[in-house]
py3Dmol code that shows the C-alpha trace and the ligand (Angstrom):
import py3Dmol

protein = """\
ATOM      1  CA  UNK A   1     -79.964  26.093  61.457  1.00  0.00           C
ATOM      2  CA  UNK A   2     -81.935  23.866  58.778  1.00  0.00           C
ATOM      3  CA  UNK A   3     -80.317  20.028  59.938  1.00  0.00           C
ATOM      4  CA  UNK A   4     -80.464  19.165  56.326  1.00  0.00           C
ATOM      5  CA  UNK A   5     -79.928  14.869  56.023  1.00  0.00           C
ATOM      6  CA  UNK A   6     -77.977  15.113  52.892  1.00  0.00           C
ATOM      7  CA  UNK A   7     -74.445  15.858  53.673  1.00  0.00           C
ATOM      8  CA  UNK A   8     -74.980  13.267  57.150  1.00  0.00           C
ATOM      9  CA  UNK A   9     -76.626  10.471  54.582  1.00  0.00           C
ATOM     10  CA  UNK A  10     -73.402  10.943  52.159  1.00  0.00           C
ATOM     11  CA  UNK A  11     -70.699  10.288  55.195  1.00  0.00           C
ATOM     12  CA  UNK A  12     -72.629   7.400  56.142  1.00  0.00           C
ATOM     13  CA  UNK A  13     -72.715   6.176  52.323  1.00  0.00           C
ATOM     14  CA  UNK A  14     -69.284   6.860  52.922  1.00  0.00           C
ATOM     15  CA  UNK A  15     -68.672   4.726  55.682  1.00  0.00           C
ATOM     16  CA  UNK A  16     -70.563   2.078  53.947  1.00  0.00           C
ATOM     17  CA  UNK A  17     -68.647   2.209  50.396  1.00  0.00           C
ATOM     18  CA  UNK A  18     -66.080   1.564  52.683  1.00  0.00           C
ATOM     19  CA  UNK A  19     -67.122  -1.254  54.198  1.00  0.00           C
ATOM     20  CA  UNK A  20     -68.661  -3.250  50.931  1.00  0.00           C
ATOM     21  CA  UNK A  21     -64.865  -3.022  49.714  1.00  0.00           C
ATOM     22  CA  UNK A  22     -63.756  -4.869  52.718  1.00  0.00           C
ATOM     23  CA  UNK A  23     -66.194  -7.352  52.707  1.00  0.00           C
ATOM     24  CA  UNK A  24     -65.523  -7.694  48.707  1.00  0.00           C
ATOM     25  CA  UNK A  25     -61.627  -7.724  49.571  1.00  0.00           C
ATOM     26  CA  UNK A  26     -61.667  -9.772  52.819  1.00  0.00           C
ATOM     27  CA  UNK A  27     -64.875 -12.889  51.599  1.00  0.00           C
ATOM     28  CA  UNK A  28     -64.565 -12.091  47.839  1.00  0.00           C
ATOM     29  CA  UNK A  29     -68.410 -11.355  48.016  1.00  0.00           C
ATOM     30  CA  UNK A  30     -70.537  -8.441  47.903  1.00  0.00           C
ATOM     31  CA  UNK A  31     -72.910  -7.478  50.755  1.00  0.00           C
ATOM     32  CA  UNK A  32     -76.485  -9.013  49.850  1.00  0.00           C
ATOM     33  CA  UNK A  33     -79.852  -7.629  50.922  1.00  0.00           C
ATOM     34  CA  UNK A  34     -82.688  -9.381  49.973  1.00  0.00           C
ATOM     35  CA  UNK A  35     -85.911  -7.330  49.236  1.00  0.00           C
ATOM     36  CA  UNK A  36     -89.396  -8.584  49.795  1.00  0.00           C
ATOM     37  CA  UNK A  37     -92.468  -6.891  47.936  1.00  0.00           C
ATOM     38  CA  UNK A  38     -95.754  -8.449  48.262  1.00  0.00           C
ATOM     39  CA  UNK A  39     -99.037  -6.931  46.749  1.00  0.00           C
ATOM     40  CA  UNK A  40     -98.756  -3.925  44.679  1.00  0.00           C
ATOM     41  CA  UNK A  41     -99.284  -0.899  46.578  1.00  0.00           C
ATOM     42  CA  UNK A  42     -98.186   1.870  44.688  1.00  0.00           C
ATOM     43  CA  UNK A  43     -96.036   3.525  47.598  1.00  0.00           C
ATOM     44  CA  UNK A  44     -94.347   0.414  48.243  1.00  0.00           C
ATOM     45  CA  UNK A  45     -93.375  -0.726  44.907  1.00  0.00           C
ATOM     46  CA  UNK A  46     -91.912   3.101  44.875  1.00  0.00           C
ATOM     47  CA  UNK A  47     -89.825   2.890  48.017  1.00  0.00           C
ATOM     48  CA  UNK A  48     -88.431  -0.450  47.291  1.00  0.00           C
ATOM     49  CA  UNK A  49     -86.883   0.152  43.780  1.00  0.00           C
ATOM     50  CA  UNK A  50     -85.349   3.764  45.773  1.00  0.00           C
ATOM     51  CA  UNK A  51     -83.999   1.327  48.481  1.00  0.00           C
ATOM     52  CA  UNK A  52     -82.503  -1.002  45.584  1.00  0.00           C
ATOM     53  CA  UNK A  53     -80.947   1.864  43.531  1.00  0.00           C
ATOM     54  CA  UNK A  54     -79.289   3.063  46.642  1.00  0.00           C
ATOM     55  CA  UNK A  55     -78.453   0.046  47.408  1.00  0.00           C
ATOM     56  CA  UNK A  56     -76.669  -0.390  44.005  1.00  0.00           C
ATOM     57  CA  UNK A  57     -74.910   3.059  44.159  1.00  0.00           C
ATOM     58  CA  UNK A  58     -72.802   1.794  47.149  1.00  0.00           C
ATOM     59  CA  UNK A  59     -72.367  -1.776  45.650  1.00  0.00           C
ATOM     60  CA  UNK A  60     -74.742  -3.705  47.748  1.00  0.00           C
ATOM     61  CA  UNK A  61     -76.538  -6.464  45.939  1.00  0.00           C
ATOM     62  CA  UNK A  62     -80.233  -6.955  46.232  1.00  0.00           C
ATOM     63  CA  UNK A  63     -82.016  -9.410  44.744  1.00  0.00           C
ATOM     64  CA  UNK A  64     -85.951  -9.297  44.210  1.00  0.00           C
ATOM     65  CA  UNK A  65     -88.473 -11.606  45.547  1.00  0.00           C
ATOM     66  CA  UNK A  66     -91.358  -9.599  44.040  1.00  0.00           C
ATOM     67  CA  UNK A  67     -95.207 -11.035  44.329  1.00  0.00           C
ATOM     68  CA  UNK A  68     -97.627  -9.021  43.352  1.00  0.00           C
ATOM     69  CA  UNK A  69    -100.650 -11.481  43.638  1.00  0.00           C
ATOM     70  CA  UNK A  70     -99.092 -11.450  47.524  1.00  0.00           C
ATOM     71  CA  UNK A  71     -98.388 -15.406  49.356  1.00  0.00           C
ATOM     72  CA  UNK A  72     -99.884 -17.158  51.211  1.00  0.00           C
ATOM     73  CA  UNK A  73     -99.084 -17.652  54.986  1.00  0.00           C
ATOM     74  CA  UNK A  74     -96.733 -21.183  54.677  1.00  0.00           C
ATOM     75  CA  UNK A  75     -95.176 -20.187  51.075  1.00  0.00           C
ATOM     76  CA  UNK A  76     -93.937 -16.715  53.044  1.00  0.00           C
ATOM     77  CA  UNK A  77     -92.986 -18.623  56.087  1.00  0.00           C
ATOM     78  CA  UNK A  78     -90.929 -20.973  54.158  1.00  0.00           C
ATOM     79  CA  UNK A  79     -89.465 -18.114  51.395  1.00  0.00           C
ATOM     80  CA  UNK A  80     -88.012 -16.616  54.769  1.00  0.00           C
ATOM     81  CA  UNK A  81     -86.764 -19.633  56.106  1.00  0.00           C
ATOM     82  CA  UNK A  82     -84.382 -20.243  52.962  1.00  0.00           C
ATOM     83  CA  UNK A  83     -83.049 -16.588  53.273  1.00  0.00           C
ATOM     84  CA  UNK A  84     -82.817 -16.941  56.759  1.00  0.00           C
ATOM     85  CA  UNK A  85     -80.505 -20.397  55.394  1.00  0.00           C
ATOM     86  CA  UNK A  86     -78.869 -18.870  52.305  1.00  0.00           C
ATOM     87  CA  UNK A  87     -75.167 -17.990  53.461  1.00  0.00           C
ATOM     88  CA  UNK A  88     -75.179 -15.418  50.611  1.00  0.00           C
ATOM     89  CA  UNK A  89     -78.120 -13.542  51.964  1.00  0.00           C
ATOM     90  CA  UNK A  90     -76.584 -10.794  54.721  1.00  0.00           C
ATOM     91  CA  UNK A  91     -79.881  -8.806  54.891  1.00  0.00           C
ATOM     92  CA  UNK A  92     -84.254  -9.338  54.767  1.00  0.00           C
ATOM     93  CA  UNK A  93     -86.332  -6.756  54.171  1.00  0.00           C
ATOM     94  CA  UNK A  94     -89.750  -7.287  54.061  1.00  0.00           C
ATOM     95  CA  UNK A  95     -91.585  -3.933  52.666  1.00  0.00           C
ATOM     96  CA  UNK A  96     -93.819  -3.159  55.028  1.00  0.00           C
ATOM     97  CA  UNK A  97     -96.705  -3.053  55.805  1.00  0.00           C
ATOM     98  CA  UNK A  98     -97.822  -6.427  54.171  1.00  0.00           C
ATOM     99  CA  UNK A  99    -101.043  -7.052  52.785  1.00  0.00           C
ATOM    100  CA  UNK A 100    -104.001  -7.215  54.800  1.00  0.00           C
ATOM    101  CA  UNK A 101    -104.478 -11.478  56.161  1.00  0.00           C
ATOM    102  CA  UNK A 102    -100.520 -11.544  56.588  1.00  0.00           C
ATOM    103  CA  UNK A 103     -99.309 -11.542  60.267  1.00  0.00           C
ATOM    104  CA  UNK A 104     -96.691  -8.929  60.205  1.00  0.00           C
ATOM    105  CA  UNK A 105     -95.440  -9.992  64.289  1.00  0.00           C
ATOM    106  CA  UNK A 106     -95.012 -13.331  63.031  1.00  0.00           C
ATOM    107  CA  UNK A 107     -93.216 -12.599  59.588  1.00  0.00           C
ATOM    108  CA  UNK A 108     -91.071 -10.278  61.687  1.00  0.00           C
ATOM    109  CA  UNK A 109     -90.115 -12.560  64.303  1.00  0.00           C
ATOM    110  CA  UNK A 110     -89.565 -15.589  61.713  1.00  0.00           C
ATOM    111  CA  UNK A 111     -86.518 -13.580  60.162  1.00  0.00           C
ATOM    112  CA  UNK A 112     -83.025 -14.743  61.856  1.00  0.00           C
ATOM    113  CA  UNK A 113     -82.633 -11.683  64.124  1.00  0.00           C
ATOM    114  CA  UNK A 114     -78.992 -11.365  62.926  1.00  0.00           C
ATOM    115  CA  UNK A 115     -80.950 -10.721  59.213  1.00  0.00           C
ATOM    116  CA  UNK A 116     -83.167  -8.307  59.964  1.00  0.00           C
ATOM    117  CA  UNK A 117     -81.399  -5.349  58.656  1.00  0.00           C
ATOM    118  CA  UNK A 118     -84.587  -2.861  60.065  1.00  0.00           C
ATOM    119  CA  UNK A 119     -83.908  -4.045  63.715  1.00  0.00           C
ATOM    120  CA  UNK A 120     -87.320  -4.859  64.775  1.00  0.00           C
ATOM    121  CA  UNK A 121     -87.289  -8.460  65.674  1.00  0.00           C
ATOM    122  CA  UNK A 122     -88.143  -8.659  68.949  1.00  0.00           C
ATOM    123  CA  UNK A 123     -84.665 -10.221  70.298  1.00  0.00           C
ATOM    124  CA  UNK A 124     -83.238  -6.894  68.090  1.00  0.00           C
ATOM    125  CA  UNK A 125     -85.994  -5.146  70.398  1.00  0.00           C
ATOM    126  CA  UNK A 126     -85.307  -6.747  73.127  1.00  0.00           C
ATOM    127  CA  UNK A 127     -81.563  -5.984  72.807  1.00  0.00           C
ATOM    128  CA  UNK A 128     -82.222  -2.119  72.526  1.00  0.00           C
ATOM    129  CA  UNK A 129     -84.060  -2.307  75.485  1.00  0.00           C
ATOM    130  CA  UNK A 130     -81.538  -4.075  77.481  1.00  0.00           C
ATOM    131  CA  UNK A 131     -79.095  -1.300  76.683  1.00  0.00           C
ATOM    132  CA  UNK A 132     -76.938  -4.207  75.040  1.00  0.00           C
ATOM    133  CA  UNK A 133     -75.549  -3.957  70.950  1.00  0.00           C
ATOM    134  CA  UNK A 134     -78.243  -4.345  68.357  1.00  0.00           C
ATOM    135  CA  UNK A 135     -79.046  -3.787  65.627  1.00  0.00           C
ATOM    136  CA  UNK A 136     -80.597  -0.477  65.732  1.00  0.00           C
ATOM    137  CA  UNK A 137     -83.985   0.406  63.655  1.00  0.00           C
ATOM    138  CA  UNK A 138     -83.024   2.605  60.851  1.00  0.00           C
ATOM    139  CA  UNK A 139     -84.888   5.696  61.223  1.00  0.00           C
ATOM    140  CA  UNK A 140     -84.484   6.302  64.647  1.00  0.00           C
ATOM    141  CA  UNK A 141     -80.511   6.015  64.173  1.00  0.00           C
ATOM    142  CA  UNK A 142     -80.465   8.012  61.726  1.00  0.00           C
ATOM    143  CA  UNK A 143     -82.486  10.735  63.612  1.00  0.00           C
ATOM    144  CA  UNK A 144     -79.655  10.375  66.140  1.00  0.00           C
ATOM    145  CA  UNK A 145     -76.614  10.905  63.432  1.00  0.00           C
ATOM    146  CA  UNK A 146     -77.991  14.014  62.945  1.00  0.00           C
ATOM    147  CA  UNK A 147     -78.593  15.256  65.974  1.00  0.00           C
ATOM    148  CA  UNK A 148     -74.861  14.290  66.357  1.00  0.00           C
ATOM    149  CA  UNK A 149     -73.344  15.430  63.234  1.00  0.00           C
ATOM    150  CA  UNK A 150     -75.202  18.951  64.064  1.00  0.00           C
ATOM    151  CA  UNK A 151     -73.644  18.907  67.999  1.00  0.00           C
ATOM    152  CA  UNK A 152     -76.705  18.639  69.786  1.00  0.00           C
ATOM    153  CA  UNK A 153     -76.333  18.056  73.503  1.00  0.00           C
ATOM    154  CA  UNK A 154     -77.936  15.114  74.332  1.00  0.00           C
ATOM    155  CA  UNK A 155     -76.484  14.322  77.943  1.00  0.00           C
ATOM    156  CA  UNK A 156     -79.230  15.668  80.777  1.00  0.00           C
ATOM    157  CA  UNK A 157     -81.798  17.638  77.764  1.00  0.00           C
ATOM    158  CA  UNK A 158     -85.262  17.270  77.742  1.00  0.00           C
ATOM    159  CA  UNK A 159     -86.172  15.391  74.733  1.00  0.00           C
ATOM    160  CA  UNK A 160     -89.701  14.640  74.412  1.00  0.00           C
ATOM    161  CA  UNK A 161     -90.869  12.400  71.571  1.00  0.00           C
ATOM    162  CA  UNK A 162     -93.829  12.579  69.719  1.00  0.00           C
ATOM    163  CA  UNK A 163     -95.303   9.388  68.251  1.00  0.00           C
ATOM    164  CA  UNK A 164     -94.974   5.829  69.957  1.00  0.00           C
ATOM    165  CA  UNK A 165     -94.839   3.454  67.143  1.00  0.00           C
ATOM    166  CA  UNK A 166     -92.712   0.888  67.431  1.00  0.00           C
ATOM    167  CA  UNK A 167     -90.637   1.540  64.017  1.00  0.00           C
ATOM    168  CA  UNK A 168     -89.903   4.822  65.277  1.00  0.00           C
ATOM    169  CA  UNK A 169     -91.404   6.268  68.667  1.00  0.00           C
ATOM    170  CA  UNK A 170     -90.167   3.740  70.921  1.00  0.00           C
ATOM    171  CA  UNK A 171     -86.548   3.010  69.551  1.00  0.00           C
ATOM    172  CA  UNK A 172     -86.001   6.578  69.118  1.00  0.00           C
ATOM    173  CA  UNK A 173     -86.925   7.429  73.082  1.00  0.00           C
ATOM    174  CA  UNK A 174     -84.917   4.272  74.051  1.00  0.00           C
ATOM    175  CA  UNK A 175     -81.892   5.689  72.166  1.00  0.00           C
ATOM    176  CA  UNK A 176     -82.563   9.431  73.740  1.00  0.00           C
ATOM    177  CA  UNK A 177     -82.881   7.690  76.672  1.00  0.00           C
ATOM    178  CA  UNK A 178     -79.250   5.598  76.301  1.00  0.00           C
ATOM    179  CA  UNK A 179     -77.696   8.981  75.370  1.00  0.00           C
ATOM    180  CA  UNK A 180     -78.619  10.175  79.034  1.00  0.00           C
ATOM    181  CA  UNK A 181     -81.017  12.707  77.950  1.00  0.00           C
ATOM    182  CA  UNK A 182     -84.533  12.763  80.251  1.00  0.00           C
ATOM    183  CA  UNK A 183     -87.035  11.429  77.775  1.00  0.00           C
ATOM    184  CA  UNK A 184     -90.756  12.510  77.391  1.00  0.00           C
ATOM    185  CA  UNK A 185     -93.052  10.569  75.741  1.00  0.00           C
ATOM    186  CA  UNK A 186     -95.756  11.823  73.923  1.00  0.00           C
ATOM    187  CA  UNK A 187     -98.991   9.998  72.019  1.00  0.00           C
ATOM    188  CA  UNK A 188    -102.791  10.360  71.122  1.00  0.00           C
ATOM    189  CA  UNK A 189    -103.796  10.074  74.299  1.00  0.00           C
ATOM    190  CA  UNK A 190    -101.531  12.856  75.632  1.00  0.00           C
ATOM    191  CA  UNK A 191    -103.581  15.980  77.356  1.00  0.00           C
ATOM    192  CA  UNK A 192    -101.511  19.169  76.735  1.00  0.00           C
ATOM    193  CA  UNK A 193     -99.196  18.387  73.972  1.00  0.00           C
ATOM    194  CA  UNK A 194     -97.707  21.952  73.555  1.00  0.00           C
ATOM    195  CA  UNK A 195     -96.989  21.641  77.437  1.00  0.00           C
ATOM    196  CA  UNK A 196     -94.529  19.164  76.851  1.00  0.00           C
ATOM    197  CA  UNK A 197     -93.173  20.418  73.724  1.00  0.00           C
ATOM    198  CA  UNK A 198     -92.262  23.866  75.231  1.00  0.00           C
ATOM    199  CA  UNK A 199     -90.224  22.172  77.557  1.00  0.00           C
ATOM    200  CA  UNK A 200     -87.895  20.307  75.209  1.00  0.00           C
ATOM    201  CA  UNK A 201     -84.335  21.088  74.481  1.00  0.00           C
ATOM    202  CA  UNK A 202     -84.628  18.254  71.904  1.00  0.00           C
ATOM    203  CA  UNK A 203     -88.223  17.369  70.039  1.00  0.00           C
ATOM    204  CA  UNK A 204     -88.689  14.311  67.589  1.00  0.00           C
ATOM    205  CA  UNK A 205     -91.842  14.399  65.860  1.00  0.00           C
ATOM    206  CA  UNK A 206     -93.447  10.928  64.490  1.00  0.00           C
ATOM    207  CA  UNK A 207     -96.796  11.315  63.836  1.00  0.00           C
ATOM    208  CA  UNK A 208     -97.918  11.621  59.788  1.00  0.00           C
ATOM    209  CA  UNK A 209     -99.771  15.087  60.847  1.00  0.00           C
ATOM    210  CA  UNK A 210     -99.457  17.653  58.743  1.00  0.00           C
ATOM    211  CA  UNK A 211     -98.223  21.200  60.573  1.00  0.00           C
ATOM    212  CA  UNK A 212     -98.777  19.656  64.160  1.00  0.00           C
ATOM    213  CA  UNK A 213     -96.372  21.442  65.442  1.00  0.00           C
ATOM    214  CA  UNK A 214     -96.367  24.766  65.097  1.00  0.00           C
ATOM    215  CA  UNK A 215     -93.447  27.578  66.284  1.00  0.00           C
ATOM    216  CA  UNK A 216     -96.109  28.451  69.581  1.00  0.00           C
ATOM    217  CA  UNK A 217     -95.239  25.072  70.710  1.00  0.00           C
ATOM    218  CA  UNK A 218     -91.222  24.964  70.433  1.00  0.00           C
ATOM    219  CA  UNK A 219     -88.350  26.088  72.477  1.00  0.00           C
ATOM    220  CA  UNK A 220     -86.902  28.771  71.086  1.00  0.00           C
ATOM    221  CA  UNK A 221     -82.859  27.280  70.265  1.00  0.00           C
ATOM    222  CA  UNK A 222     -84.349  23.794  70.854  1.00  0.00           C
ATOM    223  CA  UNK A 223     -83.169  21.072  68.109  1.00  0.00           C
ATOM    224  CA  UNK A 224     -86.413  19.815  66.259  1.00  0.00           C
ATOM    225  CA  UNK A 225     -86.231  16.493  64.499  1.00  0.00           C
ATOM    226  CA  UNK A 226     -88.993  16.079  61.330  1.00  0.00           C
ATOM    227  CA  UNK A 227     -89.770  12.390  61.021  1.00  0.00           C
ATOM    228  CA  UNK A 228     -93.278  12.854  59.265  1.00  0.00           C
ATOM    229  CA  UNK A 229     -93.983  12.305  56.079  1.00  0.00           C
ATOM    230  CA  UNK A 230     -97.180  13.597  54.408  1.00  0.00           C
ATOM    231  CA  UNK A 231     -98.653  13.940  51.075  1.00  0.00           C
ATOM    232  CA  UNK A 232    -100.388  17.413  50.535  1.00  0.00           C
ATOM    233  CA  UNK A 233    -103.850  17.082  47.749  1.00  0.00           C
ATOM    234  CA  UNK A 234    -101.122  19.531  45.731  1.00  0.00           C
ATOM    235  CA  UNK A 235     -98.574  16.712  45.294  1.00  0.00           C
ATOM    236  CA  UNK A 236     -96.127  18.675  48.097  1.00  0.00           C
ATOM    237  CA  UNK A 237     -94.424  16.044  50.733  1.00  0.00           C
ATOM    238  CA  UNK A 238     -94.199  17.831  53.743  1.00  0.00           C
ATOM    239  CA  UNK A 239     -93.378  16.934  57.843  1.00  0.00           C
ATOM    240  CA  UNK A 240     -95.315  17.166  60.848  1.00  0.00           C
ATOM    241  CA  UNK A 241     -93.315  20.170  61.805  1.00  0.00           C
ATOM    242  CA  UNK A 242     -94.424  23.919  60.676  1.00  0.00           C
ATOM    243  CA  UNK A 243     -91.670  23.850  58.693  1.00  0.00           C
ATOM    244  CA  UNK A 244     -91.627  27.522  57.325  1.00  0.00           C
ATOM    245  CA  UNK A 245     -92.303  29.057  61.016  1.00  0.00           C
ATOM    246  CA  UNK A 246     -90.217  26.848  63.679  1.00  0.00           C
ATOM    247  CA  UNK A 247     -87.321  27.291  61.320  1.00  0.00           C
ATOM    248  CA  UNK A 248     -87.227  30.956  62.589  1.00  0.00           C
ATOM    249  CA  UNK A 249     -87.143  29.981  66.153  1.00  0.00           C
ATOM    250  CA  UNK A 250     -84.968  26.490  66.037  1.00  0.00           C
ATOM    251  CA  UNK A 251     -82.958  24.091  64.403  1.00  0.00           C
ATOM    252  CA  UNK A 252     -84.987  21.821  62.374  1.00  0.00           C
ATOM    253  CA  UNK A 253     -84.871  18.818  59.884  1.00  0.00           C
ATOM    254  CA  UNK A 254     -86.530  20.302  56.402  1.00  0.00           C
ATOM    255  CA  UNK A 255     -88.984  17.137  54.862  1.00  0.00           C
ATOM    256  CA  UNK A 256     -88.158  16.084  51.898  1.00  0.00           C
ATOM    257  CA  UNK A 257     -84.355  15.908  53.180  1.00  0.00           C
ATOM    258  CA  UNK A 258     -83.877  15.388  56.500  1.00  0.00           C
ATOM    259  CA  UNK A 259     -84.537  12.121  58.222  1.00  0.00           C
ATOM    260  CA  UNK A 260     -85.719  10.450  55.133  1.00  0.00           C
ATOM    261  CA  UNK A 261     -82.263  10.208  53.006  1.00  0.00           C
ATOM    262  CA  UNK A 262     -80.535   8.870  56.462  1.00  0.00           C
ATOM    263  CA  UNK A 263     -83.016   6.036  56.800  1.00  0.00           C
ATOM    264  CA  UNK A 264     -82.304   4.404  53.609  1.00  0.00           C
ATOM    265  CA  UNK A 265     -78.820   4.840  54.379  1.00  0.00           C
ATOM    266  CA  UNK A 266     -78.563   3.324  58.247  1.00  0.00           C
ATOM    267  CA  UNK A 267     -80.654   0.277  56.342  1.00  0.00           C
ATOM    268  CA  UNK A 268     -77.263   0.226  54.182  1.00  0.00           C
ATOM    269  CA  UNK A 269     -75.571   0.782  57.621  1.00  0.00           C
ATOM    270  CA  UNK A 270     -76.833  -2.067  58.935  1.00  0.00           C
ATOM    271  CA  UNK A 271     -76.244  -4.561  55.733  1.00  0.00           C
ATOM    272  CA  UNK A 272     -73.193  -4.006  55.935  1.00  0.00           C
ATOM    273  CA  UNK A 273     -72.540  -4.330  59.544  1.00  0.00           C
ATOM    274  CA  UNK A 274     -75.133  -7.590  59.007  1.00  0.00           C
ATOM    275  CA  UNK A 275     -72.253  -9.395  56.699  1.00  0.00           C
ATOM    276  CA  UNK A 276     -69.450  -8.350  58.519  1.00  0.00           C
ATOM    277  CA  UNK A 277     -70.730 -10.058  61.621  1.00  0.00           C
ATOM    278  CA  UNK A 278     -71.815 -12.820  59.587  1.00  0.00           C
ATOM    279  CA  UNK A 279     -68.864 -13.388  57.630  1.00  0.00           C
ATOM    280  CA  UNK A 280     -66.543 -12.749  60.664  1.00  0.00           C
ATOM    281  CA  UNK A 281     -63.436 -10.018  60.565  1.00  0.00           C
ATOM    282  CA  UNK A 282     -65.995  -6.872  60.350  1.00  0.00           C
ATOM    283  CA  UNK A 283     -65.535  -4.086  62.679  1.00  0.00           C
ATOM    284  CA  UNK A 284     -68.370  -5.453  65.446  1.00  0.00           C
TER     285      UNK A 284
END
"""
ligand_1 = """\
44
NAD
P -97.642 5.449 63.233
O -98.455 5.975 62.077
O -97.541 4.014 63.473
O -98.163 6.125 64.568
C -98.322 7.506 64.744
C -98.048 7.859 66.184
O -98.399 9.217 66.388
C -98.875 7.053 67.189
O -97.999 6.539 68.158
C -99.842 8.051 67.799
O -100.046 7.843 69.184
C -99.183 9.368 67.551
N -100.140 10.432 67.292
C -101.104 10.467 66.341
N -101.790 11.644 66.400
C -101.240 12.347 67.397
C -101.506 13.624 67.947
N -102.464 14.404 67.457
N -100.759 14.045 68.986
C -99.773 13.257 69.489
N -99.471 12.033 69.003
C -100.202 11.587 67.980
O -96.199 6.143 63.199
P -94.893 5.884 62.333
O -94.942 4.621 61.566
O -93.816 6.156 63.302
O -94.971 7.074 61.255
C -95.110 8.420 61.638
C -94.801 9.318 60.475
O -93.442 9.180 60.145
C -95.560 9.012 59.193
O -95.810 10.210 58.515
C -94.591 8.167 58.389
O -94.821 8.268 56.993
C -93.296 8.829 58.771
N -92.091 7.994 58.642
C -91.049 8.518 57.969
C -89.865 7.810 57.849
C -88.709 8.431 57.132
O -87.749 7.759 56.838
N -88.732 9.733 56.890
C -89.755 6.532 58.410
C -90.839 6.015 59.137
C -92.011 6.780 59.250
"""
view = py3Dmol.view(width=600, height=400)
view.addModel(protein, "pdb")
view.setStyle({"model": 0}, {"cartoon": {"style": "trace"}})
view.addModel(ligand_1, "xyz")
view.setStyle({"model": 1}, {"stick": {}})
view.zoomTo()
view.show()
């Protein structure tokens, strides 16, 4: 089965259409998420302006704070604290990563942790960790509403995850791990990757590798999760998954359009979610 993102993204935009009308009908305002792009790194630029025209398909507001000659340390610090301040402001998302000289820990953790729509502050961290409600880092939820919306069994699988980063490795295991499944985790440093691999019932891959996992190295039935992203020399985006071979042998996410259309929509999710607790009356 190919676990395409697409239809799973538009239930969630869905859910979310849904919930800007309430907030619209219930506070008279529109959800608000306000975008951060310093420097002018081609990708960047790109990704914001898809975040913001998603953003404005599902009637979330998101107003620019654009600086392409980048800021320094204090005028960031401060630009922060008056979204942090501004009741209209539901949602900050700093594009990241941030120009070389800016501390992205400290930028992170200067957001108000009920504002950071990406869920890596560390009390949102901290949170996930503790098993209590946060708000959950986008990509690694949305890995999970597929898994669900395809029926994977999560409860007692071997799931191994590949990658440890902390915007995807590490949530992604936690959430695995939350769902009762017996979490592997794999890295660099790992000695016999395709060991592990084999083994899983579940496999999320995170690691920008082109083809690193091939169909030798997957269960045959197992349900394979895509999070890489690369850019072939012919222009092609492609996973870190063989896609073409361990499609024959399991179910797998297809790159372009698995995980990626679900992470821009959890980061709507969580907007939304983000002014409904902060305007009171939202659903949790
Ligand atoms: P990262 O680049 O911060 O880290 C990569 C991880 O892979 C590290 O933890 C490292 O230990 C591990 N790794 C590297 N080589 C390995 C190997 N040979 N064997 C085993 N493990 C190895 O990771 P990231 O930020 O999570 O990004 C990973 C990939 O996912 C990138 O391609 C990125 O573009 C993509 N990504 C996609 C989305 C999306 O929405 N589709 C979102 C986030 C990241």
């Amino acid at each position: 089965m190919i676990l395409d993102g697409n239809p799973v993204a538009e239930r969630v935009l869905a859910e979310v259409r849904a919930g800007v009308a309430r907030v619209r009908e219930r506070h008279g305002v529109a959800p608000t998420l306000a975008v951060l792009l310093l420097g002018n790194d081609p990708a960047s630029g790109l990704y914001v302006r898809s975040k913001k025209r998603m953003a404005a398909s599902v009637g979330i507001t998101s107003p620019d704070y654009v600086y392409p000659e980048g800021l320094d340390r204090a005028a960031l610090l401060d630009l922060i604290d008056r979204l942090n301040a501004d009741r209209t402001v539901h949602g900050i998302l700093p594009q990241l990563p941030l120009p070389k000289g800016i501390d992205e820990d400290e930028v992170i953790a200067r957001i108000a942790p009920e504002k950071d729509v990406d869920g890596i502050h560390p009390v949102n961290m901290g949170r996930l960790l503790g098993g209590q409600p946060a708000v959950l880092p986008c990509t690694p939820s949305g890995c999970m509403e597929i898994l669900d919306h395809y029926g994977a069994k999560l409860e007692g699988a071997e799931a191994v995850m590949i990658g440890r980063s902390r915007i995807v490795g590490k949530p992604l295991a936690q959430l695995l791990l939350a769902r009762h499944a017996t979490v592997t985790m794999c890295h660099t440093r790992t000695r016999d990757l395709a060991d592990h691999t084999r083994r899983a019932d579940v496999l999320c891959v995170a690691v920008g590798r082109a083809g690193l996992v091939t169909a030798d190295m997957v269960k045959p039935g197992a349900w394979v999760v895509d999070v890489g992203n690369t850019r072939l020399p012919s222009g092609q985006w492609v996973g870190d998954v063989d896609f073409p071979g361990v499609s024959h042998v399991a179910h797998v996410t297809p790159v372009p359009g698995g995980v990626g259309p679900m992470t821009r929509a959890m980061l709507l999710r969580n907007t939304v979610l983000a002014a409904e607790r902060q305007l009171g009356g939202g659903l949790r």
